[in-house]
C-alpha positions as CSV (number, residue, x, y, z in Angstrom):
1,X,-8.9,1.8,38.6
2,X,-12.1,3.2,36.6
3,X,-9.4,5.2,34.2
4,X,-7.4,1.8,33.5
5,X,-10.2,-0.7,33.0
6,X,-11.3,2.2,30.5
7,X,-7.8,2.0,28.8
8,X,-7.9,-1.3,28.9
9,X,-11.1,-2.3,27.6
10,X,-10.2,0.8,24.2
11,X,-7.1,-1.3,23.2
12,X,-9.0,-4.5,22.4
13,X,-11.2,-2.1,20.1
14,X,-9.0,0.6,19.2
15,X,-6.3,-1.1,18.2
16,X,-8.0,-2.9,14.7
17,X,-7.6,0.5,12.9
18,X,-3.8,1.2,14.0
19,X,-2.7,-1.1,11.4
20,X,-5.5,-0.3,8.7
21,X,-3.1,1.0,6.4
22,X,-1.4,-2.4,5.8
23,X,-4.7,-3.8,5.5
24,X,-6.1,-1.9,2.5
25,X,-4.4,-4.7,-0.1
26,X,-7.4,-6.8,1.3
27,X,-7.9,-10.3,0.2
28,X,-10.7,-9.4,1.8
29,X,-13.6,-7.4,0.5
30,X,-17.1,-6.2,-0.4
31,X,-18.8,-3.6,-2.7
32,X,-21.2,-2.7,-0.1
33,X,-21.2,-1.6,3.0
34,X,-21.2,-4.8,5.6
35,X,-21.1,-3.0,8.9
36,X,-22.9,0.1,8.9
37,X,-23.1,3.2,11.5
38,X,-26.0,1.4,12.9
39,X,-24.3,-1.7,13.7
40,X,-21.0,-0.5,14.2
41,X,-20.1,-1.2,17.7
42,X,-17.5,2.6,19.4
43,X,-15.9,2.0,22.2
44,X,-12.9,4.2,21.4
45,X,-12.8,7.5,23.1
46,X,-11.2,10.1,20.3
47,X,-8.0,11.1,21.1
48,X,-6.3,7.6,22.3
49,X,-3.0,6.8,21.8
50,X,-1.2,3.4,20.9
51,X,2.3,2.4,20.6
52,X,2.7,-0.2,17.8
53,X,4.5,-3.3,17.2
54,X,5.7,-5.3,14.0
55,X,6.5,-8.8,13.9
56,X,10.3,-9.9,13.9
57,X,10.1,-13.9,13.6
58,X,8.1,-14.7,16.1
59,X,8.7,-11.6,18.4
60,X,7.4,-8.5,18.4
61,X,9.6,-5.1,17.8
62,X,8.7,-1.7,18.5
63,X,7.7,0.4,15.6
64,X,9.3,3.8,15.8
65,X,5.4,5.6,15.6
66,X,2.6,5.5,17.2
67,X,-0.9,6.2,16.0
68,X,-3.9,8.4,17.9
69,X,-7.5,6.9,17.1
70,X,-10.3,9.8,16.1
71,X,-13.4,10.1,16.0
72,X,-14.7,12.0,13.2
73,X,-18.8,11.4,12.9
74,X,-19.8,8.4,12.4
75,X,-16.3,7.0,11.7
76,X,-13.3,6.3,12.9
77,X,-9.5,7.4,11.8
78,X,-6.2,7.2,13.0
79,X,-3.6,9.7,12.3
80,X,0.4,8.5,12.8
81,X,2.5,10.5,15.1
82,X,4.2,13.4,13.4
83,X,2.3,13.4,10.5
84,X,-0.9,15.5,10.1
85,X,-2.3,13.1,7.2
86,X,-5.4,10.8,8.6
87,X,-6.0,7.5,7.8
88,X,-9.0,6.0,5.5
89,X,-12.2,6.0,7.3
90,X,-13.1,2.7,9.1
91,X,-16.1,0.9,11.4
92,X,-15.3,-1.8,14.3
93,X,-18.0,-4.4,15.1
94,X,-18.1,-7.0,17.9
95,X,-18.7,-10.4,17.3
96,X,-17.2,-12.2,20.7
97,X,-15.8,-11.2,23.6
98,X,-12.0,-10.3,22.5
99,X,-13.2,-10.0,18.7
100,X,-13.9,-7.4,16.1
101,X,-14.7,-7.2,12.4
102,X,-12.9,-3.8,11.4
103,X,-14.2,-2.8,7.8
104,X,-11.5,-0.1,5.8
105,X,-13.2,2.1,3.1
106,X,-10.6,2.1,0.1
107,X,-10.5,6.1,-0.2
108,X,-11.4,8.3,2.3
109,X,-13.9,10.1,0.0
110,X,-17.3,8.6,0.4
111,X,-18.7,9.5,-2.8
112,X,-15.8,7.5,-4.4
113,X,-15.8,4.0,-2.0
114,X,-15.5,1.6,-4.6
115,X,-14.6,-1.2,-1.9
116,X,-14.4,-2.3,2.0
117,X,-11.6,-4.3,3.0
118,X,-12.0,-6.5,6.3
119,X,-9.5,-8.0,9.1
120,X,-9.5,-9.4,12.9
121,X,-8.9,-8.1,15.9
122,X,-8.2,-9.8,18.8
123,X,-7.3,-8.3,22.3
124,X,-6.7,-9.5,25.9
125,X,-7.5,-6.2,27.7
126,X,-3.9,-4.8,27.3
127,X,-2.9,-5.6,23.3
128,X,-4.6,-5.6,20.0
129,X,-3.1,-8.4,17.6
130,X,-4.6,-8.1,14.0
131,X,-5.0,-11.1,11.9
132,X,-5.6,-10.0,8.1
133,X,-4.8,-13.7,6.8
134,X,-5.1,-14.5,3.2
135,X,-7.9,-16.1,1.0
136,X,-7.2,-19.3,0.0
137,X,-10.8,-20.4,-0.3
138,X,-11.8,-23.8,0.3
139,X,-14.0,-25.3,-2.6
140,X,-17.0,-26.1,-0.7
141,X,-16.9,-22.2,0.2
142,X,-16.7,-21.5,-3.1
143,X,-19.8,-24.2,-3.9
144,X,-22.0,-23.0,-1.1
145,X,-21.9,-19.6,-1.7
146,X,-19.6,-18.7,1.1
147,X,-17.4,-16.4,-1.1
148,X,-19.8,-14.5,-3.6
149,X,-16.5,-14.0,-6.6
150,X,-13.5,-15.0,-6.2
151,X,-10.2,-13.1,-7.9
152,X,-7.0,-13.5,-8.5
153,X,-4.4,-10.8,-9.0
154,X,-0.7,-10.9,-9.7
155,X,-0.2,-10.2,-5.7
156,X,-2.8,-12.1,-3.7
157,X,-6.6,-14.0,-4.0
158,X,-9.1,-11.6,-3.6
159,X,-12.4,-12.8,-1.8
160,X,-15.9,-10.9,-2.3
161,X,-18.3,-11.0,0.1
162,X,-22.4,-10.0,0.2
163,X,-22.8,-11.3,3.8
164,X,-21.1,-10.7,7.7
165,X,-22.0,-14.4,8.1
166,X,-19.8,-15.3,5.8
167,X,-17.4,-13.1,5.9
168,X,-16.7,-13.5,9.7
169,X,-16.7,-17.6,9.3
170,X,-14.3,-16.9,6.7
171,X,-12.1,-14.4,8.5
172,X,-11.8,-16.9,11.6
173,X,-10.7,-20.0,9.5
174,X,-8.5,-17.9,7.7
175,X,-6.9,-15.9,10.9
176,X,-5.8,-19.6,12.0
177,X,-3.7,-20.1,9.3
178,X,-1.4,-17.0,9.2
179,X,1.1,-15.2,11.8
180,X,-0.8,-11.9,12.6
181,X,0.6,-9.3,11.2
182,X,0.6,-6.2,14.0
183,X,0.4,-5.4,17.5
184,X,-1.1,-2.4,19.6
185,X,-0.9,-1.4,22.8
186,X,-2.2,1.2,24.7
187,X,0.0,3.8,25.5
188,X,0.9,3.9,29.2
189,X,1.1,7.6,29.6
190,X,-2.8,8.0,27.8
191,X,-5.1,9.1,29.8
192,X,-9.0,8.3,28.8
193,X,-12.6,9.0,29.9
194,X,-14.5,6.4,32.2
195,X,-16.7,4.0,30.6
C-alpha cells in the first residue's frame, strides 16, 4: 500500500512536465525566474514513468510514448521513451491540494534562459490533466497591473508576468476557459520509493 499511495501521490506532481514540450509556445511567461529552487516544491522520485494521453473530442486517446521524469540537480526533465534527447529544464510548485504552477525554461542552457513559460496541473491521485489555457486578458487585469506587458504575435497573446500572485490568479481564470490539453498517468508497472 505504502508503494502505491507513493505512485499515486508522484502523478499529481509529476505529470505537469510530461507535456512541457507543448507548453513552451507559452501565452504565458516571465523574464525572471518566478519559482526558484528554493520554493520549488519535488515530490517526484527520478526515474518515474507515465503513459500519456491526448485529447480526441472530448475523450482521451493513448499517445503511442511515454515519458520518464528525472531528476537532474535542482531541476527536473523528462526524456520520451525511445529517444535519448531530454526535455527543457523545469520547477513544479504547490499552490492547493491537487494544484501546481510548473515553470518551463525556454532552452535548456541556463546561461541563455531568455524566458519561463507557465501552465496548471491538476491531479486526482491517479491522473495529471494540464491546463495551459490562453491569455485573453481582461482589461481591469491589464489596468491593475495584473499582467505587467502584454503581446501579441501572429499565433497567440503573450502575457508577462513579474509576480506568482498574479500569475497563479491568472492561470486559474484562464484554465476555466479552455479544454486541457494532456493527460498523464502513472504507469502501472512503475515501481517507486516510499514517501
Amino acid at each position: 500500500m505504502p508503494r502505491l499511495l507513493s505512485k499515486l501521490r508522484l502523478v499529481g506532481s509529476a505529470l505537469p512536465v510530461l507535456i512541457l514540450a507543448l507548453s513552451l509556445t507559452g501565452c504565458f511567461l516571465s523574464k525572471a525566474q518566478l519559482i526558484t529552487p528554493q520554493t520549488a516544491d519535488y515530490p517526484i522520485v527520478s526515474g518515474t514513468h507515465f503513459d500519456s494521453f491526448a485529447r480526441r473530442g472530448t475523450d482521451w486517446r493513448p499517445l503511442p510514448e511515454g515519458r520518464t521524469i528525472h531528476r537532474h540537480g535542482d531541476y527536473y526533465v523528462y526524456i520520451n521513451d525511445n529517444s535519448d534527447r531530454t526535455s527543457v529544464p523545469f520547477l513544479l510548485m504547490r499552490i492547493s491540494p491537487g494544484r501546481y504552477i510548473v515553470q518551463a525554461n525556454d532552452t535548456s542552457n541556463f546561461e541563455n534562459v531568455s524566458e519561463y513559460y507557465y501552465f496548471l496541473m491538476d491531479f486526482d491521485g491517479i491522473e495529471a490533466i494540464q491546463h495551459s489555457g490562453s491569455c485573453w486578458p481582461r482589461q481591469a487585469w491589464i489596468d491593475e497591473g495584473v499582467i505587467s506587458q502584454m503581446e501579441r504575435t501572429s499565433t497567440n497573446t503573450r502575457c508577462h508576468f513579474t509576480d506568482l500572485d498574479r500569475l497563479t490568479t491568472v492561470l486559474e481564470a484562464a484554465s476555466g476557459y479552455t479544454a486541457p490539453e494532456g493527460k498523464y498517468v502513472l504507469d502501472a508497472g512503475d515501481s517507486v520509493e516510499g514517501p
